[in-house]
DSSP file (Angstrom, degrees, kcal/mol; ACC not computed):
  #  RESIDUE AA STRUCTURE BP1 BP2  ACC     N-H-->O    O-->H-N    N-H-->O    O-->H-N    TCO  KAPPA ALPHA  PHI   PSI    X-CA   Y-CA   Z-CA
    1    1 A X              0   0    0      0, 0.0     2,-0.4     0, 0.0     0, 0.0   0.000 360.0 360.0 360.0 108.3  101.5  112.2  111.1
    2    2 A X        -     0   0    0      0, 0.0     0, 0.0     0, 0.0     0, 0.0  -0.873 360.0 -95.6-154.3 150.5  101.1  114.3  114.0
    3    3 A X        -     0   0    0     -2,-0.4     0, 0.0     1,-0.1     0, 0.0   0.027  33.0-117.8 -54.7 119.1   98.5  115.1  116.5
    4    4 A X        -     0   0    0      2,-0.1     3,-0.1     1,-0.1    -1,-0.1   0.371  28.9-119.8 -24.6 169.6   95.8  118.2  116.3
    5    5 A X  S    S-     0   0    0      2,-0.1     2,-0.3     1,-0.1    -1,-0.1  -0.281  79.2 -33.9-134.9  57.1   96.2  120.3  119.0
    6    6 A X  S    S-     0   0    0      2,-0.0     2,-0.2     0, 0.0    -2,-0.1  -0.898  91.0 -32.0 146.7-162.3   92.3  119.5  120.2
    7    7 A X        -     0   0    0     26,-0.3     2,-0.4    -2,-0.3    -2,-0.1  -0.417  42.9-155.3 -55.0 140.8   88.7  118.7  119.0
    8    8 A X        -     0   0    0     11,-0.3     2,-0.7    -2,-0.2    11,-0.7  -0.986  19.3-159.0-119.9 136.7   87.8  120.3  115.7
    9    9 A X  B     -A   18   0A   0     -2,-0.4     2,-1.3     9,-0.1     9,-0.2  -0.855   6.6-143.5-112.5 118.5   84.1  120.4  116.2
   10   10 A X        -     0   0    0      7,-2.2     5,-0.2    -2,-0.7     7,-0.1  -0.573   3.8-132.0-120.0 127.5   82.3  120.6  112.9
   11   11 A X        +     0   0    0     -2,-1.3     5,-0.2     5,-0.2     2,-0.2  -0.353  28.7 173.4 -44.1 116.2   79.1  122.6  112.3
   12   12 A X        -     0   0    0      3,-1.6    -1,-0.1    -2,-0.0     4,-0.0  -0.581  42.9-103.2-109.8 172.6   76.4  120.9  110.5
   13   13 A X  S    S+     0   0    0     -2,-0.2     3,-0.1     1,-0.2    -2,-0.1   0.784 126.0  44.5 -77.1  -8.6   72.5  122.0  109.6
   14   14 A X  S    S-     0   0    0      1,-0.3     2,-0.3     0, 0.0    -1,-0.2   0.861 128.1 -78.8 -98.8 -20.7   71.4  119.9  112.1
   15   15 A X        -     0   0    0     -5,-0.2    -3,-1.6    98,-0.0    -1,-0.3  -0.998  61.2 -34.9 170.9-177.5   74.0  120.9  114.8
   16   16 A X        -     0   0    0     -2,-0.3    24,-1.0    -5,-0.2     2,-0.4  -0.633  53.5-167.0 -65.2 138.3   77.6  120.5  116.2
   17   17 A X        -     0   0    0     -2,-0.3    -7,-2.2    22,-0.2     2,-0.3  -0.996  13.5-158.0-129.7 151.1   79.2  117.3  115.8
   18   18 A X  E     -Ab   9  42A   0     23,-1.2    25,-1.8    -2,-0.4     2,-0.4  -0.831  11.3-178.2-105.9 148.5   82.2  115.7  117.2
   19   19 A X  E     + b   0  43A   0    -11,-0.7   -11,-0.3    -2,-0.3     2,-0.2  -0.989   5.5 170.5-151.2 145.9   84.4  112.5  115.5
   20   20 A X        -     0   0    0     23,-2.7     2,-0.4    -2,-0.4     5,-0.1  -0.883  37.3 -93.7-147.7 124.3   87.2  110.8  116.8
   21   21 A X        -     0   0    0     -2,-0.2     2,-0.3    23,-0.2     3,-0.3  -0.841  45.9 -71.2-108.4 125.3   88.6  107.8  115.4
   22   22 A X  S >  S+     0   0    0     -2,-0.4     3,-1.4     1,-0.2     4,-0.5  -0.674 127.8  17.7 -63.5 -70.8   88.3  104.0  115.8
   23   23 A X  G >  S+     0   0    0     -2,-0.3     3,-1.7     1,-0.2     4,-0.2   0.910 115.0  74.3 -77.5 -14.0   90.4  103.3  119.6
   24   24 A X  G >  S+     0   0    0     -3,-0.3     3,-1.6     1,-0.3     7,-0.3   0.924  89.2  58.3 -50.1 -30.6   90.0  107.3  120.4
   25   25 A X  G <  S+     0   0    0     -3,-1.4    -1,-0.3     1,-0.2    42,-0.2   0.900  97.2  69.3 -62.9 -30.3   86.4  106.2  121.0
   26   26 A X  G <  S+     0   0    0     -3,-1.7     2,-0.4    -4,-0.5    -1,-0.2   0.269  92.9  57.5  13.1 -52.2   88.3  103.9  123.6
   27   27 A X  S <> S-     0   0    0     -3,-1.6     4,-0.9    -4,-0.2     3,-0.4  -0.966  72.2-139.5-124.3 140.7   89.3  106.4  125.9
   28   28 A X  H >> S+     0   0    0     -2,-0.4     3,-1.5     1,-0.2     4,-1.4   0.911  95.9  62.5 -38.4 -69.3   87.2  109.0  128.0
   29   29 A X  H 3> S+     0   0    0      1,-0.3     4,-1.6     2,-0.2    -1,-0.2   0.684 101.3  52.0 -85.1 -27.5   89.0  111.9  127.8
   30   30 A X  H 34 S+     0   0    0     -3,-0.4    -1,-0.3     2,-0.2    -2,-0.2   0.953 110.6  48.5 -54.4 -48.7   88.7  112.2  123.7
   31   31 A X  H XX S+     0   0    0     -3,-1.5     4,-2.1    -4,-0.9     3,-0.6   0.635 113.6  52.7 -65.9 -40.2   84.8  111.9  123.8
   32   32 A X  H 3X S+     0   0    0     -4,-1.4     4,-1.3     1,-0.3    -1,-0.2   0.782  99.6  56.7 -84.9 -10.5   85.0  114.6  126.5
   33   33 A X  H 3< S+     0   0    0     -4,-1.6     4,-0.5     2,-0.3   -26,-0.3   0.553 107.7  49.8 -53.0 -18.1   86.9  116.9  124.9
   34   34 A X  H X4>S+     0   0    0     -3,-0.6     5,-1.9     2,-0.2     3,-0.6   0.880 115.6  44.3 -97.1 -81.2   84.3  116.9  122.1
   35   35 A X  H ><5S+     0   0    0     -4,-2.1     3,-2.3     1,-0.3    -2,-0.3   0.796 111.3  52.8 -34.2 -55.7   81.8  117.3  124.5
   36   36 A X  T 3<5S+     0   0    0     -4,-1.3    -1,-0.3     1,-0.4    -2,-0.2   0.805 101.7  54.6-114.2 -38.9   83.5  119.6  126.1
   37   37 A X  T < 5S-     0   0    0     -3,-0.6    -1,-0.4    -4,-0.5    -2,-0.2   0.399 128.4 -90.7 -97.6   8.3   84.1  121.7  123.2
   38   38 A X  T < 5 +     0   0    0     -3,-2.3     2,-0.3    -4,-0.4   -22,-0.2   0.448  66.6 157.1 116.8  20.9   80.0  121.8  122.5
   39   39 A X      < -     0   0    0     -5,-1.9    -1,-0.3    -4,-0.2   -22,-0.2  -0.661  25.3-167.2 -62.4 128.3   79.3  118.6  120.0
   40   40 A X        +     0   0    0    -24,-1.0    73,-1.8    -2,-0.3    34,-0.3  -0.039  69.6  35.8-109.9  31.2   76.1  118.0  120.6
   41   41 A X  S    S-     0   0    0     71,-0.2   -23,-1.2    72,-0.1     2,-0.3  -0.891  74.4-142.5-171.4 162.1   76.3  114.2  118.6
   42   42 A X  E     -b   18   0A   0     -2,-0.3    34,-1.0    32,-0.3     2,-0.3  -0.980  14.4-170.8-152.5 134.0   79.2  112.1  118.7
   43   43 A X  E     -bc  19  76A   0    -25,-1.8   -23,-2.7    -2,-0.3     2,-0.7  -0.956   8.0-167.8-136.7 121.4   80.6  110.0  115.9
   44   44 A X  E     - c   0  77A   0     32,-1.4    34,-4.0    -2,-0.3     2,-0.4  -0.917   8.4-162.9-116.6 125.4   83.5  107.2  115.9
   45   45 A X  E     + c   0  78A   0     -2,-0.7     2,-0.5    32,-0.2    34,-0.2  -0.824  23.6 172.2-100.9 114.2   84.6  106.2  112.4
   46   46 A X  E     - c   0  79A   0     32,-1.7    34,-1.5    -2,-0.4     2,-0.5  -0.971  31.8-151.0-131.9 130.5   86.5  102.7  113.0
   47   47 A X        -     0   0    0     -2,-0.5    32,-0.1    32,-0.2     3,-0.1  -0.996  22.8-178.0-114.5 112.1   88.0  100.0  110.5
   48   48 A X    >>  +     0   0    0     -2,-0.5     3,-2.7     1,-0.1     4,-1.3   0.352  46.0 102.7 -71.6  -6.3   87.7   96.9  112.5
   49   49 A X  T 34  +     0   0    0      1,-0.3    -1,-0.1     2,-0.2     4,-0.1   0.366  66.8  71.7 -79.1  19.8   89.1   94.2  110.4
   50   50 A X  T 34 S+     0   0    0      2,-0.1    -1,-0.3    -3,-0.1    -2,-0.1   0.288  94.3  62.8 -97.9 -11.4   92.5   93.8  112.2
   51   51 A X  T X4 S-     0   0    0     -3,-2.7     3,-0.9     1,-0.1    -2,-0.2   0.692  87.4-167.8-101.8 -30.6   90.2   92.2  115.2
   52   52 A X  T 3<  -     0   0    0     -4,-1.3     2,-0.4     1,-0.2     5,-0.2  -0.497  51.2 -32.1  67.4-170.9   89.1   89.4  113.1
   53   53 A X  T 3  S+     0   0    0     -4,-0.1    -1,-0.2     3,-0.1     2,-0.2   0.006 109.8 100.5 -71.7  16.4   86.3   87.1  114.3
   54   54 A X  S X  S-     0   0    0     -3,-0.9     3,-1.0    -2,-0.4     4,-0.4  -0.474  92.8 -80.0-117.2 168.8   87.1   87.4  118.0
   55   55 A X  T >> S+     0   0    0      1,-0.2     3,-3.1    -2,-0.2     4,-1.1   0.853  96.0 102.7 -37.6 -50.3   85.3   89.8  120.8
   56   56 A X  H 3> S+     0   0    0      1,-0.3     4,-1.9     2,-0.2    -1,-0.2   0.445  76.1  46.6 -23.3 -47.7   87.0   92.9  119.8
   57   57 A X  H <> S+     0   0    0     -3,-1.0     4,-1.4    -5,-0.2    -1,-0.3   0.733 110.1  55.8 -82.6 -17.7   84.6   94.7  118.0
   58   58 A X  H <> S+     0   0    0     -3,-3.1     4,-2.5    -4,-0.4    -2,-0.2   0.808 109.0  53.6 -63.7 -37.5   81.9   93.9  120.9
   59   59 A X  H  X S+     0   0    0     -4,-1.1     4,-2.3     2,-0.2     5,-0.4   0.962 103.5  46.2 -74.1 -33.2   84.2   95.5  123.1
   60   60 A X  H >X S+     0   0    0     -4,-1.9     4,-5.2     1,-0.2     3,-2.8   0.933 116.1  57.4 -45.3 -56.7   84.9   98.9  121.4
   61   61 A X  H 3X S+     0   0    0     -4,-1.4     4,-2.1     1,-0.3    -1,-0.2   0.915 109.2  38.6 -51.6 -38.1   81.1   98.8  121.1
   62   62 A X  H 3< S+     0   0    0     -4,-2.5     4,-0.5     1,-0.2    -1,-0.3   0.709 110.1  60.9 -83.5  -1.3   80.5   98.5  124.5
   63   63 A X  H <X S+     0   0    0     -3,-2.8     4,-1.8    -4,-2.3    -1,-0.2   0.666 108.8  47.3 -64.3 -40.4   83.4  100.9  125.1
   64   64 A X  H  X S+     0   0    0     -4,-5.2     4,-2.3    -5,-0.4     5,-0.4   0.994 103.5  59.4 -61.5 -58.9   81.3  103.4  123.2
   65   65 A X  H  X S+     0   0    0     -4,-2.1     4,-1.8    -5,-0.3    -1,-0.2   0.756 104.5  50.6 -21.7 -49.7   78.5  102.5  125.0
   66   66 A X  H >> S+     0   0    0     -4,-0.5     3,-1.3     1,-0.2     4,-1.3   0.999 111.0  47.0 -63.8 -72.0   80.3  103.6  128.0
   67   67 A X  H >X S+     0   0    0     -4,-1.8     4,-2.3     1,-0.3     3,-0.8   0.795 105.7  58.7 -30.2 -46.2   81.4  107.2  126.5
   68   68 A X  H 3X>S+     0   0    0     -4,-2.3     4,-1.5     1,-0.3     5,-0.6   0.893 108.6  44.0 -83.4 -33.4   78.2  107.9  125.3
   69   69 A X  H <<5S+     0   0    0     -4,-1.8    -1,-0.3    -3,-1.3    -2,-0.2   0.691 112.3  52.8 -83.4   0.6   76.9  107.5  129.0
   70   70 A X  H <<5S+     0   0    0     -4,-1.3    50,-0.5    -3,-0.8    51,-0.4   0.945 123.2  30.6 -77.2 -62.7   79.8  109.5  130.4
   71   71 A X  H  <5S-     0   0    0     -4,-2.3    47,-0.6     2,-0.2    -2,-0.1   0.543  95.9-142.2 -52.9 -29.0   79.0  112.3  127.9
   72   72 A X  T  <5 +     0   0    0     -4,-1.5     2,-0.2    -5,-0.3    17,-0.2   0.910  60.2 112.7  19.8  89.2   75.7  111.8  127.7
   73   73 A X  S   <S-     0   0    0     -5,-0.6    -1,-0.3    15,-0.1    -2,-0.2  -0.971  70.5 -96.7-162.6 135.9   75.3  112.4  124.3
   74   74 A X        -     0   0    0     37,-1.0   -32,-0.3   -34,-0.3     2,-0.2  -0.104  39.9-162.6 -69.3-166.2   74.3  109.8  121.1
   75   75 A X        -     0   0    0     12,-1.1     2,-0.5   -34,-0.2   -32,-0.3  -0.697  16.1-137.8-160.1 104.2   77.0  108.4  119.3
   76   76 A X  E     -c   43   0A   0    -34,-1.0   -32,-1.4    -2,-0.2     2,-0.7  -0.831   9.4-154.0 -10.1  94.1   77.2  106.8  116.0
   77   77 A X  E     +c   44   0A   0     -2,-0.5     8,-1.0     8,-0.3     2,-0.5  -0.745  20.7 176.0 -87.3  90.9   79.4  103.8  115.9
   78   78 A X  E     +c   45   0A   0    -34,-4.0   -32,-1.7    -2,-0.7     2,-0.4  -0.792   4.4 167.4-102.2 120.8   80.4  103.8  112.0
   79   79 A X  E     -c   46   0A   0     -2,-0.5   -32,-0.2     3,-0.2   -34,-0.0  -0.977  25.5-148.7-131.2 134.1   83.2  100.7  111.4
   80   80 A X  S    S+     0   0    0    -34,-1.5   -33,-0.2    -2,-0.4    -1,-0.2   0.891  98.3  12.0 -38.5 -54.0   83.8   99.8  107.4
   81   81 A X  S    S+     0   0    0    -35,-0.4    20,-0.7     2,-0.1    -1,-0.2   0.169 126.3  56.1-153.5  24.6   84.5   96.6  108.0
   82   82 A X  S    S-     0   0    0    -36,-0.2     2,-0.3    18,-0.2    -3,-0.2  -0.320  94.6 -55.9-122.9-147.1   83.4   95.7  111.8
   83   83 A X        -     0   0    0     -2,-0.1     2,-0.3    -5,-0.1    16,-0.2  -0.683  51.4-174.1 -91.1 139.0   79.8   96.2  113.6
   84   84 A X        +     0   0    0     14,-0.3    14,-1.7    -2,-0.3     2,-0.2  -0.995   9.7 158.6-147.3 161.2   78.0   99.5  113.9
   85   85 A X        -     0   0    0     -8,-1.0     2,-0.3    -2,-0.3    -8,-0.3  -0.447  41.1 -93.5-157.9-145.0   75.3  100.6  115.4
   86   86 A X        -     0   0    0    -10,-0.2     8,-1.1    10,-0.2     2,-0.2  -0.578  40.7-168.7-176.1 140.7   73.2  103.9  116.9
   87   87 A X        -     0   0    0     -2,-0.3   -12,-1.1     6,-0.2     2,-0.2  -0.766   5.3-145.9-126.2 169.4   73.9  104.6  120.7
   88   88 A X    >   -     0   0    0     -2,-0.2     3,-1.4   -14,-0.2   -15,-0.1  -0.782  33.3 -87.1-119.4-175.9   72.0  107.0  122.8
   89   89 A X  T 3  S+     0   0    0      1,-0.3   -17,-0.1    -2,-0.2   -15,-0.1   0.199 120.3  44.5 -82.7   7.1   72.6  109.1  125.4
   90   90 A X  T 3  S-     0   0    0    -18,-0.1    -1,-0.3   -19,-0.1   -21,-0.2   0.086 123.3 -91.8 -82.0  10.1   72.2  106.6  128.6
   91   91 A X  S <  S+     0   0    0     -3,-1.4   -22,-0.1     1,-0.2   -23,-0.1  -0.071  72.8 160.2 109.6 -42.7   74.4  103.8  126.8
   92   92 A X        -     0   0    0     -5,-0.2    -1,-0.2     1,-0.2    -6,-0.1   0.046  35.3-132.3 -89.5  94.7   71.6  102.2  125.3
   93   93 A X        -     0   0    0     -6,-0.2    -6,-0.2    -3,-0.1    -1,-0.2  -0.080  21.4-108.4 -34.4 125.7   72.5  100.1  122.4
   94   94 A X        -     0   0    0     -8,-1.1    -1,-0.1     2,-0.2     3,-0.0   0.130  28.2-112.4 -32.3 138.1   70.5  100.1  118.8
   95   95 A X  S    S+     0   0    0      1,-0.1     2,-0.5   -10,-0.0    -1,-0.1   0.691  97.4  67.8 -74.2   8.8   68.4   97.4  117.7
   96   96 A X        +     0   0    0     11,-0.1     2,-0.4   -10,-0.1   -10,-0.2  -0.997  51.5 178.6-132.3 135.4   70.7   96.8  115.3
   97   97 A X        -     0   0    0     -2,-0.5     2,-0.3   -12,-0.1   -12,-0.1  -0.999  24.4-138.5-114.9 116.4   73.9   95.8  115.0
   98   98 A X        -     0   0    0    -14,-1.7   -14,-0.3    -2,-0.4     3,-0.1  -0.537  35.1-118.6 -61.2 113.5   75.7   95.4  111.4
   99   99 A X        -     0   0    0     -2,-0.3   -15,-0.2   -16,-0.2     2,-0.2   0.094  31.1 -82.1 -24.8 163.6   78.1   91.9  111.0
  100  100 A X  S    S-     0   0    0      1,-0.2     2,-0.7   -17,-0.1   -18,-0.2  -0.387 102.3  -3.2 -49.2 154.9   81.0   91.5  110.6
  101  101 A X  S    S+     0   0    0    -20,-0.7     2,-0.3    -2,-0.2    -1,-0.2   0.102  97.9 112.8  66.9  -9.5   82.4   91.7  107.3
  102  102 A X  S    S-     0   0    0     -2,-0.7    -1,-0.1   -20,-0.1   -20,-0.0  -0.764  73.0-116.3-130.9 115.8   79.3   92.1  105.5
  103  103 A X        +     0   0    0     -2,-0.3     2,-0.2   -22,-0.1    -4,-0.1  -0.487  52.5 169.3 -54.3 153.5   78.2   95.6  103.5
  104  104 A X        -     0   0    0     -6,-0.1     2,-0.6     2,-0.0    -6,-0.1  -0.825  34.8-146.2-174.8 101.3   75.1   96.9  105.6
  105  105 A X        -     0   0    0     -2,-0.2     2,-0.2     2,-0.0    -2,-0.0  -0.846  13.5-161.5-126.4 166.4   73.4   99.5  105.7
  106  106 A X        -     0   0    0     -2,-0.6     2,-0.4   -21,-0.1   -21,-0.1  -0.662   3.5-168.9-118.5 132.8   71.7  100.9  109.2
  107  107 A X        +     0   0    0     -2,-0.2     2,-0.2     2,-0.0   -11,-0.1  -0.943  29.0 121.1-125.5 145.4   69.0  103.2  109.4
  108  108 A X        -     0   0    0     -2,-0.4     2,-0.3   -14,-0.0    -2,-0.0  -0.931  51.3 -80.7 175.1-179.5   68.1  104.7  112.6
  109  109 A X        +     0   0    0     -2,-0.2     2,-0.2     2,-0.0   -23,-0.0  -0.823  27.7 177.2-104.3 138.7   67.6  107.7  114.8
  110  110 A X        -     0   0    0     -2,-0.3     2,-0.3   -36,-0.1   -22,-0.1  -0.780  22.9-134.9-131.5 168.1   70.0  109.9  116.8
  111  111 A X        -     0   0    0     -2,-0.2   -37,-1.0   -71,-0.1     2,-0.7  -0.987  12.9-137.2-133.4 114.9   69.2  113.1  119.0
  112  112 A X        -     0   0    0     -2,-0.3     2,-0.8   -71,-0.1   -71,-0.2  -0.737  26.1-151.2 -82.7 126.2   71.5  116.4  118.6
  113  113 A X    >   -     0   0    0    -73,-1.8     3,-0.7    -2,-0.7     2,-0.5  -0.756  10.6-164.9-111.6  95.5   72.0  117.5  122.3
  114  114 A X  T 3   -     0   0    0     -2,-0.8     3,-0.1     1,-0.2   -75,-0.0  -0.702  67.5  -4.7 -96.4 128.3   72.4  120.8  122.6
  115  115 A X  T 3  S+     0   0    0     -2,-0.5     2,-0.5     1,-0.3    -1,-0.2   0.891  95.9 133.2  78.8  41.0   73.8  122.8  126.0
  116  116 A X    <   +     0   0    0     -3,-0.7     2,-0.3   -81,-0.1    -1,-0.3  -0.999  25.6 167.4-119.1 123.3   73.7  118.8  128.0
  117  117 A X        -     0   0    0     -2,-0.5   -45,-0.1    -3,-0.1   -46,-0.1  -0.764  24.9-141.7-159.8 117.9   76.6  118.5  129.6
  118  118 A X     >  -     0   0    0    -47,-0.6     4,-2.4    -2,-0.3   -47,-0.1   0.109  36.5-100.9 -65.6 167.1   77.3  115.7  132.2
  119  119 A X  T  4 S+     0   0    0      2,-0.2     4,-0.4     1,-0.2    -1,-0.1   0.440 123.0  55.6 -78.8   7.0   79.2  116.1  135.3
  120  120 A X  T  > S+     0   0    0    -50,-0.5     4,-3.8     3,-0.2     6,-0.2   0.843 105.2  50.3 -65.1 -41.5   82.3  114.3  133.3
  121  121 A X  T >4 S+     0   0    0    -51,-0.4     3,-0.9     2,-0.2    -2,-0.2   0.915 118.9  42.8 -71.4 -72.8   82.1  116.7  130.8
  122  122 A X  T 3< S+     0   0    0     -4,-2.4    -1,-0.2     1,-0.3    -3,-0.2   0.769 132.5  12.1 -27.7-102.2   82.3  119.1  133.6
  123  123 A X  T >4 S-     0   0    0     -4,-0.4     3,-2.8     1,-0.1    -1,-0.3   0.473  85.2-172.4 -49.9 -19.3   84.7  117.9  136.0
  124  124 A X  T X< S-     0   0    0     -4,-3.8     3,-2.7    -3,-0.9     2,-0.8   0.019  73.7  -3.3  37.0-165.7   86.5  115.1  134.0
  125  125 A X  T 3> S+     0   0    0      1,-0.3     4,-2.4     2,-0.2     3,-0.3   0.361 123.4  77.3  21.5 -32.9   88.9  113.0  135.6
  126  126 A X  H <> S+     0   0    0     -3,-2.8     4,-2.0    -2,-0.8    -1,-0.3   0.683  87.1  61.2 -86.2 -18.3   88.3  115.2  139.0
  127  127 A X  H <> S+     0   0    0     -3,-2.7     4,-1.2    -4,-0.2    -1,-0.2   0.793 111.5  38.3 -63.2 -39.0   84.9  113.3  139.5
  128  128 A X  H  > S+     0   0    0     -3,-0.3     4,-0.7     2,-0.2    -2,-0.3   0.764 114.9  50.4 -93.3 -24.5   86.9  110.1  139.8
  129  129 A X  H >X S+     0   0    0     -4,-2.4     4,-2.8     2,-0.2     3,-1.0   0.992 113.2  48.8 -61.5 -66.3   90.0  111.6  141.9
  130  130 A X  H 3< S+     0   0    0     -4,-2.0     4,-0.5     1,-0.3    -2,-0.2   0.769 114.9  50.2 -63.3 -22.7   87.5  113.2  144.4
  131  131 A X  H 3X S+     0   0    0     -4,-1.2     4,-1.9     2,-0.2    -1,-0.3   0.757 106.2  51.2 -26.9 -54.6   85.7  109.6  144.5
  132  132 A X  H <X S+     0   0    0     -3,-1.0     4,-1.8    -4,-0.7    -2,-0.2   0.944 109.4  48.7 -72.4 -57.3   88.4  107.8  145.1
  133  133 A X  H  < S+     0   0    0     -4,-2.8     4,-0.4     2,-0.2    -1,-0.2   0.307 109.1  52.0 -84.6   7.1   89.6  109.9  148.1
  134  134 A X  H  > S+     0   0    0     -4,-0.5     4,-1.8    -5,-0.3    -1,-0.2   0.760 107.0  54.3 -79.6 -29.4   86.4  109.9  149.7
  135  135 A X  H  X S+     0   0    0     -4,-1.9     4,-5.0     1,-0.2    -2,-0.2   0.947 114.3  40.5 -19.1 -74.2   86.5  106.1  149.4
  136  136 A X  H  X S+     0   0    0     -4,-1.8     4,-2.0     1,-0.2    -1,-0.2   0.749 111.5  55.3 -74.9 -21.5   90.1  106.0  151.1
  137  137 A X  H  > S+     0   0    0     -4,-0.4     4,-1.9     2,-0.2     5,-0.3   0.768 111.6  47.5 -72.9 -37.0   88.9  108.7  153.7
  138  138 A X  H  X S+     0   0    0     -4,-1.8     4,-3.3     2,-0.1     5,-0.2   0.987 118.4  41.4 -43.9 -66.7   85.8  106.0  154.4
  139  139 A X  H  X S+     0   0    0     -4,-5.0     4,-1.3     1,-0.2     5,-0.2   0.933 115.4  43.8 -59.4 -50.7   88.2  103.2  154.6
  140  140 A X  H  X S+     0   0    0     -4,-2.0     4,-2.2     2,-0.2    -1,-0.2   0.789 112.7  55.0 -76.1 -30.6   90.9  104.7  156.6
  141  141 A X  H >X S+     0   0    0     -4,-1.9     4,-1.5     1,-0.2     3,-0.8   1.000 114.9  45.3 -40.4 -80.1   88.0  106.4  159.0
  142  142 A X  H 3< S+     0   0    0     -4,-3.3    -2,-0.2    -5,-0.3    -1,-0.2   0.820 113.7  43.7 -27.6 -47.6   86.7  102.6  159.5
  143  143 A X  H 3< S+     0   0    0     -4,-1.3    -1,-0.2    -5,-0.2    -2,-0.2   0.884 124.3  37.0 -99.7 -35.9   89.8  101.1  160.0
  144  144 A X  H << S+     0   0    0     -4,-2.2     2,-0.9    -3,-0.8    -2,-0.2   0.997  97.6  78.5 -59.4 -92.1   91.0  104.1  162.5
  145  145 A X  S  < S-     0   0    0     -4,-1.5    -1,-0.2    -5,-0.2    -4,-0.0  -0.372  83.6-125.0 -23.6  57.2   88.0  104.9  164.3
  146  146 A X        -     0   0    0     -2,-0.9     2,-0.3     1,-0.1    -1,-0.1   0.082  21.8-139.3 -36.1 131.1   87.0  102.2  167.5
  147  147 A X        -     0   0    0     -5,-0.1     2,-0.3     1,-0.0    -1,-0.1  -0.678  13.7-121.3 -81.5 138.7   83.5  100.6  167.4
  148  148 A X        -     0   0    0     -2,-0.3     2,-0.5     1,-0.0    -1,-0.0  -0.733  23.4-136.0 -78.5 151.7   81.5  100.2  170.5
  149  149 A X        -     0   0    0     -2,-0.3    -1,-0.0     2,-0.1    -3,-0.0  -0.795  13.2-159.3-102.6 127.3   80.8   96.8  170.8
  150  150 A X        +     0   0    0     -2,-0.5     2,-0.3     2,-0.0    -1,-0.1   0.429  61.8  96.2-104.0  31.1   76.9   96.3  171.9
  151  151 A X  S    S-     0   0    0      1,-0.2    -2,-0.1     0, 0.0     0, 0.0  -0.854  81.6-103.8-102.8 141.0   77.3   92.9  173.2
  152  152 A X        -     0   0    0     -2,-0.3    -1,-0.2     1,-0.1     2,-0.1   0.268  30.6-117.7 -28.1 147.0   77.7   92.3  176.8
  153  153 A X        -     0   0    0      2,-0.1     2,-0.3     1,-0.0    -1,-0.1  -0.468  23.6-118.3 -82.7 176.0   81.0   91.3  178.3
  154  154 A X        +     0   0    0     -2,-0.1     2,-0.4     2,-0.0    -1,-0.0  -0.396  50.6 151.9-109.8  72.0   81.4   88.2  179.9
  155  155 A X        -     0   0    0     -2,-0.3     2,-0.3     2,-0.0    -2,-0.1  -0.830  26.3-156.9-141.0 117.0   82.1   88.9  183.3
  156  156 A X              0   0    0     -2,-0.4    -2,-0.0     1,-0.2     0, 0.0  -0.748 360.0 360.0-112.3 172.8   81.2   86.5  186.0
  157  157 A X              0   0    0     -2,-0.3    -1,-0.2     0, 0.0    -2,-0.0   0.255 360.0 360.0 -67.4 360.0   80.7   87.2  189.8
């Protein structure tokens, strides 16, 4: 096993699509490479059944959820043998969601988004650095920087 050396985007009739699979959906920077690299639909193919009954498979989904509003692009959350569902492109969860364990199948609508590309996809990682230091340029200003005080003194005669 060893690692691609990017996205492989594949060409469909309806459009580009990107897939990355089950925790790659997990981290930003996979889902924006996809994006990046001009999937205009986004698909994570996931076998959940290592999570067992417990939150886990609500969190990926709401970890997709996240991606898909970073990207802003839908996302098809496909898992064998966890929950799957339809996102769209603000985050917005399906009205359905599959069980656990349980064959299921999900009908719904997704939107190929062609030429959308957020200011993650843009900037990646450099949206949250330059964040961050304007933050600490805030605080440290504040903390630096003497207030006049616009209450009287107390100064008697």
């Amino acid at each position: 096993m060893t690692p691609g050396s990017g996205p492989e985007i594949m060409m469909t009739d309806f459009g580009p699509l990107g897939s990355v699979i089950s925790f790659e959906g997990a981290f930003a920077r996979y889902m924006r490479e996809n994006a990046d690299a001009g999937a205009g639909l986004l698909v994570i193919a996931t076998n959940e059944a290592s999570y067992g009954d417990g939150p886990a498979a609500d969190q990926l989904i709401w970890k997709t959820r996240m991606r898909s509003a970073e990207t802003g692009l839908d996302v098809v959350h496909a898992a064998i043998t966890g929950k799957s569902t339809f996102i769209t492109d603000g985050g917005v969860i399906g009205e359905e969601v599959t069980p656990l364990f349980e064959a299921a199948t999900l009908d719904g609508t997704v939107q190929m988004r062609h030429n959308h590309r957020t200011l993650f996809v843009r900037w990646g990682d450099w949206l949250a650095v330059l964040a961050m230091l304007a933050g600490g340029v805030a605080f440290t200003w504040a903390r630096l920087v003497p207030t006049s005080s616009a209450e009287p003194s107390d100064q008697s005669d």
